[in-house]
N, C-alpha and C positions, 0 to 999 in steps of 0.2 A: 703203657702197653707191655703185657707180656713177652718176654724173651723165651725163644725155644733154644735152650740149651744143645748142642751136639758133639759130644766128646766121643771120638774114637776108640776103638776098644784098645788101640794099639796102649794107652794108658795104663789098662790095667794086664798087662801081659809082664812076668816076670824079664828083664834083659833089656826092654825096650825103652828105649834112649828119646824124649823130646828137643826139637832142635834150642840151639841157646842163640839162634838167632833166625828171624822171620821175616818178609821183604812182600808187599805187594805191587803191582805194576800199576796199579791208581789209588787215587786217594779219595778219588769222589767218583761216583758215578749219576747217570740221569737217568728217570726212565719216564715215558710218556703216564696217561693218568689211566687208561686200558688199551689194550692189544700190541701193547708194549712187546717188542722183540726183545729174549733174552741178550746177556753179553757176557763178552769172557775176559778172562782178567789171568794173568799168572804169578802164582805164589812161589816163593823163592826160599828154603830152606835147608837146613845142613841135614836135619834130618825128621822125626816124624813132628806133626803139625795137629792140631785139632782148630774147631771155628766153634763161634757163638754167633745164631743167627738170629733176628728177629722173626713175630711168627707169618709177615705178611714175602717174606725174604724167601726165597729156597734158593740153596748152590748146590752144585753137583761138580768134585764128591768134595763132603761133608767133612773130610780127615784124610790125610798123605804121608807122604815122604818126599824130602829133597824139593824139585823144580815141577808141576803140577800147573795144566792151564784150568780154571775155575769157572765152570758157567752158571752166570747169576740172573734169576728171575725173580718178576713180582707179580700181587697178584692185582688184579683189577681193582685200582681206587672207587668200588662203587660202596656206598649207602644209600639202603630203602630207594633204590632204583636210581641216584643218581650220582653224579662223581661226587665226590668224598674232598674233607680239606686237606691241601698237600702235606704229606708227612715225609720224616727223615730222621733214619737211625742210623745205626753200624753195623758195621759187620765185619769180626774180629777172628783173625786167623792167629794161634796163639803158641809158644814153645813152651817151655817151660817156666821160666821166669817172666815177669811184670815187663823187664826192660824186651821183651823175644816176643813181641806182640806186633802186628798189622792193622790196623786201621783203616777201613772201607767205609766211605759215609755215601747212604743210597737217599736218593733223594725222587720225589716220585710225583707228577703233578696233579692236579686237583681244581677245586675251585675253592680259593683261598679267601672269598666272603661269601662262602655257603652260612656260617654260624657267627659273622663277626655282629658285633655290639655296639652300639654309639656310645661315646666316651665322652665327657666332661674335660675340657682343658685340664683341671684340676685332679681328674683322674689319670689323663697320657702323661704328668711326669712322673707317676711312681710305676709305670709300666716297664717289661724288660723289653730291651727288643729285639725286634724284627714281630712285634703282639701287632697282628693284622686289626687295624681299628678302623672306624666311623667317627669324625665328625660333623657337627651339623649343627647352621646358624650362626656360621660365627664371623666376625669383622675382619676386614683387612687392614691394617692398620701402617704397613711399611711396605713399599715394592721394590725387590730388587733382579739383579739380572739374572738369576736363580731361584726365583721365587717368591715366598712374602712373609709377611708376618700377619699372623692372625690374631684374635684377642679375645675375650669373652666378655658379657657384657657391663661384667667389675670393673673391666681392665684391670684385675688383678695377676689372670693367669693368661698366659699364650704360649709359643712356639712356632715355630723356621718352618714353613714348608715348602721345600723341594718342589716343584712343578712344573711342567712347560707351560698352562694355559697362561694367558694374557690376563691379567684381574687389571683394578687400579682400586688406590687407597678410597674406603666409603663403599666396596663392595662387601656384601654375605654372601660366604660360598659353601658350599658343603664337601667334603674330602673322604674319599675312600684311597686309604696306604695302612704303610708299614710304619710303624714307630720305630725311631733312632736316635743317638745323641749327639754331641760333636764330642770335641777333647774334651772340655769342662763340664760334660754331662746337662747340658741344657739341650732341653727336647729338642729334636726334629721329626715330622710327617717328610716319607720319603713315598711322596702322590702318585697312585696310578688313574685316578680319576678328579677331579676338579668341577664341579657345577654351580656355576654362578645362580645364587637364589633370587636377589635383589642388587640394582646398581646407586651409585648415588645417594648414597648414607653420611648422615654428617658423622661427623668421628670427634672424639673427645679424648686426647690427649692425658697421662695420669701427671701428674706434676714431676718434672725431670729432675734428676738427681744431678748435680752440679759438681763435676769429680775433677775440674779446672785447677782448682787449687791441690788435690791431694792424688795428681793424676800416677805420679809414682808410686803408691801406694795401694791404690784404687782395685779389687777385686769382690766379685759378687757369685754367687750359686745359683742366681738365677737370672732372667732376662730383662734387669731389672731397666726401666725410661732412663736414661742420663742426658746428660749436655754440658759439651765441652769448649769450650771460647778457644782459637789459636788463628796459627799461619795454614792456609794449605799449600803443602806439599805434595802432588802427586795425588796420589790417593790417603796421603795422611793429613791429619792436624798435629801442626807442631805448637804445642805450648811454650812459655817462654820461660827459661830456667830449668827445664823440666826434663830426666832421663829418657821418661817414657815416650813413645806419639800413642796417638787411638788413629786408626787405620778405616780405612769404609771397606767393608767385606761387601764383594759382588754389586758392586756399585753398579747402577740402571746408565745406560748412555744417556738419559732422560738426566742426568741429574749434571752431564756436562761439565766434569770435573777438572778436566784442562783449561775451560774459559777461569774457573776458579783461583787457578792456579798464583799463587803471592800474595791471595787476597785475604785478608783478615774474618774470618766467619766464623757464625755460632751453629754448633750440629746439632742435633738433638733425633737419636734414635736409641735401639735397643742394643742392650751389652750383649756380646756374642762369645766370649770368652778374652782370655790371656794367654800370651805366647810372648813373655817378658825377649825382649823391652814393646812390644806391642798389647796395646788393650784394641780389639776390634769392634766395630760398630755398624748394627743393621740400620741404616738411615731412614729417619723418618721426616726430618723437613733440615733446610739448612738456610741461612741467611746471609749473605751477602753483606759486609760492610765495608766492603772496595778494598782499593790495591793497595798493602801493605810494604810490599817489594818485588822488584821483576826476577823472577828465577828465572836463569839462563841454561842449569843442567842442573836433575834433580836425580839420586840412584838410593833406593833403600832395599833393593834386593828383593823382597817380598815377593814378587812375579817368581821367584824362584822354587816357592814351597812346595811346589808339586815335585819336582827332583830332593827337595829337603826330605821329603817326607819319605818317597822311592826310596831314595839313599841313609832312611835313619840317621838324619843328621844330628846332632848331638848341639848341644848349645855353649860351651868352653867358658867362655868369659860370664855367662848369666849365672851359671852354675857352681861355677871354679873347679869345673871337673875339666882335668888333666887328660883322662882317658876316652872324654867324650866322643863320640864317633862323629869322623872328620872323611868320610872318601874323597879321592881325587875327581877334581871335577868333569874328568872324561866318564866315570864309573857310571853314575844313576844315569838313566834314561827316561824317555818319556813318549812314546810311539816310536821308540828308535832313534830319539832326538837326545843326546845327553847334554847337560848341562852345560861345557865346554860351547855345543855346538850352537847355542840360545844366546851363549854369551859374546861368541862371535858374530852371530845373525847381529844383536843391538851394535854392532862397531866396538867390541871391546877387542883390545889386543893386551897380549898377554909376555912379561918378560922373565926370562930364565938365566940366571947367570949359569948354566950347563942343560942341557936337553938331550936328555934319550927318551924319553915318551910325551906325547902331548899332553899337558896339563899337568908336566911331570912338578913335585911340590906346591901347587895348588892344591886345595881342598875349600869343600862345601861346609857349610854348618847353615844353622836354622835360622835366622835367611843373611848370613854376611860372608866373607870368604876369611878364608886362613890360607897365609901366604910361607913360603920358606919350610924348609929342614936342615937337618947339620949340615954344612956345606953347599949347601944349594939355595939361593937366594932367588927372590921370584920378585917383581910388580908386576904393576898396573897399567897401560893405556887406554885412559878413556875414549867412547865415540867422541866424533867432531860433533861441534855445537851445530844445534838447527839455525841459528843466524847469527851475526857480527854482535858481540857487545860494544854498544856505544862509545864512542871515547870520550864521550863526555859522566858518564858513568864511573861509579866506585865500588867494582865488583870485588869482592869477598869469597875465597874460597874458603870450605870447611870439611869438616869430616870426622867422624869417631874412629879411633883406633885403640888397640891395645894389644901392648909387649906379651907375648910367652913365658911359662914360668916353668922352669928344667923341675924335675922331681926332686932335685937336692932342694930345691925354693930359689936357686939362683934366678934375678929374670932375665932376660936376656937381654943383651945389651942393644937394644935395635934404635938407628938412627936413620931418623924417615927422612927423604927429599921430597920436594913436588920443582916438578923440572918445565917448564914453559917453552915450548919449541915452537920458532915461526921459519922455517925454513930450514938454515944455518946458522938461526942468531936462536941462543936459550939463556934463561935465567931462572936460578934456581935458588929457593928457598928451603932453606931448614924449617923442623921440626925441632922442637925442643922434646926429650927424652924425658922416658915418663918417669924416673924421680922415685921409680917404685924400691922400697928396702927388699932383700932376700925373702919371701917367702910370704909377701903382700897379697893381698887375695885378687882377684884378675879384678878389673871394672874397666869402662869406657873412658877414653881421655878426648876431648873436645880438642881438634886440633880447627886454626883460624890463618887462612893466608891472605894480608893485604893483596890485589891485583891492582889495585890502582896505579893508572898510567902505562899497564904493560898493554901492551896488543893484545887480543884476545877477536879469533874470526874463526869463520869454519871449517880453515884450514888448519888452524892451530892445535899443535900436539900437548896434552898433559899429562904427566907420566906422577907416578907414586911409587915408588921402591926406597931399599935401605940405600943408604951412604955406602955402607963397605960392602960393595958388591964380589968382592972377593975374598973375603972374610971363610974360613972353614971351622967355623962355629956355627952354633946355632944361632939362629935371629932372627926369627918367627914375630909373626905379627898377625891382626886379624882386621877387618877393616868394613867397616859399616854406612850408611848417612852419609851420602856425599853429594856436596849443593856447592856450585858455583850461583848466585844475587847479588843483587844491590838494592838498598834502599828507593822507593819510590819515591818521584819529584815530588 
């Protein structure tokens, strides 16, 4: 669409100075799709100003000086008599230089499948988005609590889509949305409409790519079938030997993940991307080959990634970046809810060897926590167990952690406890230090604590922090995977 330029005359006037800096009081505006009431907005400058409008845009006035309230209209979304598809430009109040510019994006409503087109799977992945599309005819092939997966009739091509309606797997549905991607650029349909065409379709499966053995290495560009043999954990499959888990994204209640839980099973759905040390997966069938081991407490943090993501958490040890972004775990929020406060809702309690602010040396990352700063040493209290472990049981704690590395490469010297408290009586175990040389690159260290013969009830305390808790060094740590099991009879 054509731009209506409108530069002030004040430009071409010999003396007269453009501002070298420009400020608007929104950054977006709305307006209905006709009889749309204008709005006003105020522009903020040092001194003279001009704008560049779009030509369905008018503002009044057009060019200033200094602070200036802006009234902005638009004109009626109609073609050949009827609303129009919604459009959205800018509109740019500007100073003199590139960096002395404002930015107004007017947004206008419409009917936004006046001119949409029915798409070919194979044609919505090379789409940009937010490309208003039509599908149509096509399988369900995975349900989850978010939606489904759909397929076309190759099974070669599909994508996620987003929706409230109820499907189940063997439906044809047809989809009017928006096209979208996740992190790894695999399609999603973000549905404003859903209609079931046919029910009760058999579905044929493509032959599953079996990423069990190379699961640490394992990444794809597309949505490719796999399946993975392990333990469940929670909502993960843990492989045995293996850094990685694969995780069920938006798991169905239907799929009853808790009864699962210890039990040895084979998964078999669609890749959804990577988020090292996680590969995620849209579930399409799972199998059941019983009870491997009873987990007593399982924690991998993942329920976190909505504050991970709020807070731009950074990844430290996946990355071996030093500078990764780490906020404290009071900072990101989530309806007003931070992180901190999610963490205390589950029964975590939190230790400070000094506190002036809550969650003072704690910090979030993508999805495990980082503990400590110089002088200030921080653990863990886990919730109490939901029941007694057996005393006739050989419960096993574990957990991933790993040492901080100072920018000289020095690591820091941190010596982990796990401290067992039944009242006034504790026992506590060492961690053996991770062994890393000066300037070793960060990884996860498998730590394993015999519990056999200790108490262990719902009363019982277990803590995680350093040994020298008064230590005024640094001694930073990060801490991941935490499972109290024991093997099944």
């Amino acid at each position: 669409m054509a731009l209506l330029f409108v530069i002030g005359s004040c430009q071409e006037e010999e003396g007269t100075t453009l501002s070298q800096a420009v400020l608007a009081s929104a950054s977006a505006l709305n307006f209905e799709g006709t009889d749309s009431a204008p709005q006003i907005i105020t522009v903020y400058a040092d001194a003279e100003w001009v704008s560049e409008v779009p030509e369905w845009i008018t503002i009044s006035p057009t060019s200033g000086s200094g602070v200036m309230d802006v009234t902005v209209s638009v004109n009626d979304n109609i073609r050949d008599g009827a609303l129009d598809n919604p459009r959205k430009e800018v509109v740019v109040f500007k100073g003199e230089t590139l960096a002395s510019r404002a930015e107004v994006i007017v947004m206008q409503a419409g009917d936004k499948y006046r001119d949409v087109r029915d798409y070919t799977l194979q044609e919505l992945v090379a789409l940009e988005d937010e490309t208003v599309v039509s599908v149509s005819d096509v399988m369900v092939m995975a349900v989850t609590s978010a939606g489904f997966i759909i397929s076309d009739e190759q099974n070669v091509h599909n994508a996620y889509v987003l929706s409230e309606t109820t499907v189940n797997i063997g439906d044809k549905v047809s989809i009017l949305g928006d096209k979208a991607s996740n992190s790894q650029s695999l399609a999603i349909i973000e549905a404003d409409q859903t209609e079931i065409v046919s029910t009760g379709g058999s579905v044929t499966y493509p032959e599953a790519k079996d990423v069990t053995d190379g699961v640490d290495t394992y990444n794809a560009t597309s949505r490719e079938f796999i399946v993975v043999s392990g333990i469940m954990n929670g909502s993960n499959v843990s492989v045995s030997g293996a850094n990685y888990t694969v995780s069920i994204t938006d798991a169905p209640s239907s799929l009853d993940l808790e009864a699962l839980n210890g039990h040895r099973v084979v998964v078999k759905g669609y890749f959804d991307g990577l988020a090292a040390p996680v590969i995620k997966i849209l579930v399409a069938e799972i199998q059941d080959n019983g009870i491997a081991k009873d987990i007593y407490f399982f924690e991998d943090f993942e329920w976190l990634d909505p504050w991970s993501v709020v807070g731009n958490a950074g990844q430290t040890v996946e990355t071996d970046n030093l500078s990764a972004t780490a906020p404290q775990i009071p900072t990101p929020k989530i309806d007003g809810v931070s992180a901190l406060d999610a963490l205390l809702e589950k029964g975590y309690e939190f230790l400070r060897v000094t506190t002036k602010t809550p969650g003072e040396c704690i910090y979030l990352q993508q999805n495990y926590l980082k503990f400590g700063k110089t002088s200030y040493q921080a653990g863990i209290i886990l919730p109490n167990l939901a029941e007694d472990i057996p005393s006739s049981a050989s419960p096993v704690m574990s957990f991933d952690w790993c040492p901080m590395r100072q920018g000289s490469g020095k690591i820091d010297p941190v010596n982990l406890i796990v401290i067992i408290t039944n009242g006034t009586d504790e026992v506590t175990f060492d961690i053996p230090e991770a062994g890393f040389e000066n300037g070793h690159r960060l990884e996860w260290i498998r730590a394993e604590v015999d519990l056999s013969g200790i108490t262990i009830t719902k009363e019982t305390k277990i803590t995680i922090r350093q040994t020298n808790w008064q230590i005024a060094t640094a001694n930073r740590y990060f801490l991941d995977n935490i499972e109290i099991s024991s093997l099944a009879n």
